[in-house]
N, C-alpha and C positions, 0 to 999 in steps of 0.2 A: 793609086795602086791599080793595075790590072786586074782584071778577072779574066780565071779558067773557063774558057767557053765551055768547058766538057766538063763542069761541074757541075753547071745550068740546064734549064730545057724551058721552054713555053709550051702552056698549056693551056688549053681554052676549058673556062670556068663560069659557076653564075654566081655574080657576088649578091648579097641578099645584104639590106642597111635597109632598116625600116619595114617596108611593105611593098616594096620597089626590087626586084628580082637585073639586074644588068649580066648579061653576056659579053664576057671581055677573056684576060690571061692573064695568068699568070706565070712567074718563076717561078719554078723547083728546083728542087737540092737535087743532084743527080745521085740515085742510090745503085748500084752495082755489087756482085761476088767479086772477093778477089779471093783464088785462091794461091796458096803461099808454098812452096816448093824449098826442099836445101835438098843437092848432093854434097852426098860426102865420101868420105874413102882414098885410097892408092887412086893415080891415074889409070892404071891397068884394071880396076873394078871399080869404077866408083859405081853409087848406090843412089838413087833418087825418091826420095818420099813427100809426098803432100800431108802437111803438116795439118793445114786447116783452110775452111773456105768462110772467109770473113765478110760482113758487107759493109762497104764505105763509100765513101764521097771520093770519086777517081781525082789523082793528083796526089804528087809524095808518094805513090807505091814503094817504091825503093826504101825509103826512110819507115814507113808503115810496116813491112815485112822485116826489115831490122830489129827495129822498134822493138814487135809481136817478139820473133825471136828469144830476144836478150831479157823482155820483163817474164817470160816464161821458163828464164832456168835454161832452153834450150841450147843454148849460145852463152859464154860469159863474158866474150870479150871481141873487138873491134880486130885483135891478130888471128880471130879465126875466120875471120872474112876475105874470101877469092876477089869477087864476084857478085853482082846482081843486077839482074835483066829479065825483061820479060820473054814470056814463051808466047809465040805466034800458034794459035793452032786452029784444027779446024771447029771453026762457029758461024753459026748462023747471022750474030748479028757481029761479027767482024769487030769484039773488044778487047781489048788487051788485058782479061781479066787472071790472067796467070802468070806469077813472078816466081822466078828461081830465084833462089840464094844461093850458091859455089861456097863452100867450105875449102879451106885449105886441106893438104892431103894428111896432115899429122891431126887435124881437128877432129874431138870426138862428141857430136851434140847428146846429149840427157832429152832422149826423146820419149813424147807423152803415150803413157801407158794407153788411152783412150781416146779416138777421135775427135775432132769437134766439127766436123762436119754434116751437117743437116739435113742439106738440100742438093747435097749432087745426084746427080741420075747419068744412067748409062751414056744418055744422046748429048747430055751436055748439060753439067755442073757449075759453071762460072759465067753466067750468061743468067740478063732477067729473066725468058723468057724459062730455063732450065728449072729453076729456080720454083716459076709458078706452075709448070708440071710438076715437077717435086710433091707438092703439097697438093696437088690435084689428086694424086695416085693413092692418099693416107686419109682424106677430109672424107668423113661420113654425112656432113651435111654442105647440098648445094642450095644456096639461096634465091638461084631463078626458079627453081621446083615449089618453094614455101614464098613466090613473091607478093603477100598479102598487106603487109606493111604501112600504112600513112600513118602521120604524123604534124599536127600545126608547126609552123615554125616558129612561134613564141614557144612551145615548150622547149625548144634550144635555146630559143636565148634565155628562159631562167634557167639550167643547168650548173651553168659554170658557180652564181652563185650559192646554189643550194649543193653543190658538192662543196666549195669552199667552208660550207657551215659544219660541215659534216666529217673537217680534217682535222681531226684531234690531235695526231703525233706532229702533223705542220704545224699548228698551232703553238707546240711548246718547239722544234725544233726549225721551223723552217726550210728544212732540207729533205722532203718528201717529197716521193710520184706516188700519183693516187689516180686507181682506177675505178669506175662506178658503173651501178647497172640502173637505169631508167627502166619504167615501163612508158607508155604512151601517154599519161597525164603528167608526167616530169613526178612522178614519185619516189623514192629512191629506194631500191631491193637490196642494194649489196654494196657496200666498199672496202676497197682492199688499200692499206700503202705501204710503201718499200724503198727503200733507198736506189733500186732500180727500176725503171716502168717495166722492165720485161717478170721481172717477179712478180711487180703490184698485179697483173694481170694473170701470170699464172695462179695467184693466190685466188682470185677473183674467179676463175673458170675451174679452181678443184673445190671451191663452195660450192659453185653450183652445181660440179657434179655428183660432189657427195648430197647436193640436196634433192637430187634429181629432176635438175630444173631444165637438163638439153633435150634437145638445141633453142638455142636461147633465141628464137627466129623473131618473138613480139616483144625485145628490148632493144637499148636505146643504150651503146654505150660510149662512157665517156674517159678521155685521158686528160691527163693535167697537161701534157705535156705536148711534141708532138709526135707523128703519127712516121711509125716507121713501117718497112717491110714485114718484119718479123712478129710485129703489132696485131699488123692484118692476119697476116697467115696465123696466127692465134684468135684472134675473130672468125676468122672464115671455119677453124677448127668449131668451133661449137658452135656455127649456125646462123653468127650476128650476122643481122640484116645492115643496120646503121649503126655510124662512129662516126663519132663526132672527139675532134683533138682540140685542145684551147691554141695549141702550137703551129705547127705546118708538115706539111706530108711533104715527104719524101716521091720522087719520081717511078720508082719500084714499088713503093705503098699505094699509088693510083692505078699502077698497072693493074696490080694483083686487086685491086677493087674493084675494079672495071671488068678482067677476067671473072670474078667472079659474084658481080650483079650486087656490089655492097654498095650503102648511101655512105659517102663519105665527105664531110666536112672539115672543114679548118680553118682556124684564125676565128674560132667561137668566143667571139670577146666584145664587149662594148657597144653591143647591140649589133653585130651585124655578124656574119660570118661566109663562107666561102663554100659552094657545093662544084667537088671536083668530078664525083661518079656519081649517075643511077639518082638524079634530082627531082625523079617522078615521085618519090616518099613523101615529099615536105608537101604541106600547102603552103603557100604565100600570094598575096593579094586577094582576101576577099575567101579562101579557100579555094583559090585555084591552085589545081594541079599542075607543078612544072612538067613544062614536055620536052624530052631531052634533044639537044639540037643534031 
């Protein structure tokens, strides 16, 4: 079977296994905005609304925008479908991150009382870089300002297992994301789980803030799972310095780590793991400091 070139990306990485620090690459899942468009109406007025700006893995837009559509009520059936193509428009980084849907002229969609758009901005909404200005313009804490942070690299690798001990509702159910808060001796302050990772983490950062623990700049946090955009920009919101995923990052979740000076890890499993951004935090060999290439 083929692979979507435009799914992927290479990325130069330090992979850490052992005591042994190697500069090499890796693949990425390529993460992008699409946002999703339907006219509707007479031919003599029709009406255009953006419905929502979602982030995915590019490929199937067509089918993705349907898809979203129809399980949202907003659409109920395949006869009210014209049409669907993307819209060309002006962007910086030249993506085809905007798809129209064409309703038929008698079609009338059940459109959502509330946005679900997040991250668009005046200059430009469906684009990464759009995206990490977004959350640049709202974030009260930047992490190159508090860059005080180190960390051994054995305290990443026992993480994974002392979160594991720590997952009560996994435990009986097996069908939990779970996110945690380290301090710098692998101690553990906080766990949240949820049937979604983006809840387990919101649950996680309205603890801390009701305990008033932000910005959380001297922890250490961890996902079960892995490491999305949306993840970050929730880390980056209260201050985390390091994240560390048992899973893999996304190409938009490096970006936004890199914009904004986060240590970020992945594939924390099995004694080794993978440092994509900002690997000056970890010691490894001996307590040497990585020096970023």
């Amino acid at each position: 079977m083929s692979m979507n070139t435009s799914a992927t990306i290479d990325f130069p990485i330090l992979r850490v296994s052992g005591t042994k620090g190697t500069s090499t690459t890796d693949l990425l899942a390529v993460e992008e905005p699409l946002e999703i468009r339907i006219a509707f109406g007479p031919a003599v007025d029709r009406s255009v609304k953006a419905i929502s700006v979602t982030m995915r893995t590019p490929g199937n837009d067509e089918e993705l925008a349907i898809g979203f559509l129809f399980t949202e009520g907003i659409i109920s059936s395949k006869k009210e479908l014209s049409a669907v193509s993307h819209c060309f428009i002006a962007c910086a980084e030249n993506k085809e991150n905007v798809i129209q849907v064409e309703l038929t002229e008698h079609a009338v969609p059940k459109l959502p009382e509330t946005d679900r758009n997040f991250y668009t901005t005046s200059s430009c909404g469906v684009c990464g870089k759009g995206s990490i200005d977004a959350i640049r313009t709202v974030s009260r804490y930047c992490a190159a300002d508090i860059d005080t942070q180190v960390i051994d690299q054995q305290v990443l690798l026992d993480l994974p297992a002392i979160l594991r001990k720590h997952q009560d509702v996994f435990d009986v159910t097996g069908g939990l994301h779970a996110t945690a808060l380290f301090d710098s001796g692998a101690n553990l302050l906080l766990l949240r789980e949820d049937v979604g990772r983006h809840n387990a983490l919101d649950k996680l950062i309205g603890a801390a803030l009701e305990n008033e623990w932000l910005p959380l700049n001297q922890t250490i946090l961890l996902l079960s799972g892995r490491a999305s955009f949306e993840l970050i920009q929730k880390a980056a919101m209260a201050g985390i310095q390091i994240v560390a995923a048992v899973g893999a990052p996304s190409s938009l979740a490096v970006e936004l780590a890199a914009e904004f000076n986060i240590t970020l890890v992945g594939f924390l499993r099995n004694e080794r793991f993978n440092v994509y951004t900002a690997a000056h935090r970890i010691l490894v060999n001996n307590n040497e400091q990585i020096i970023n290439k």
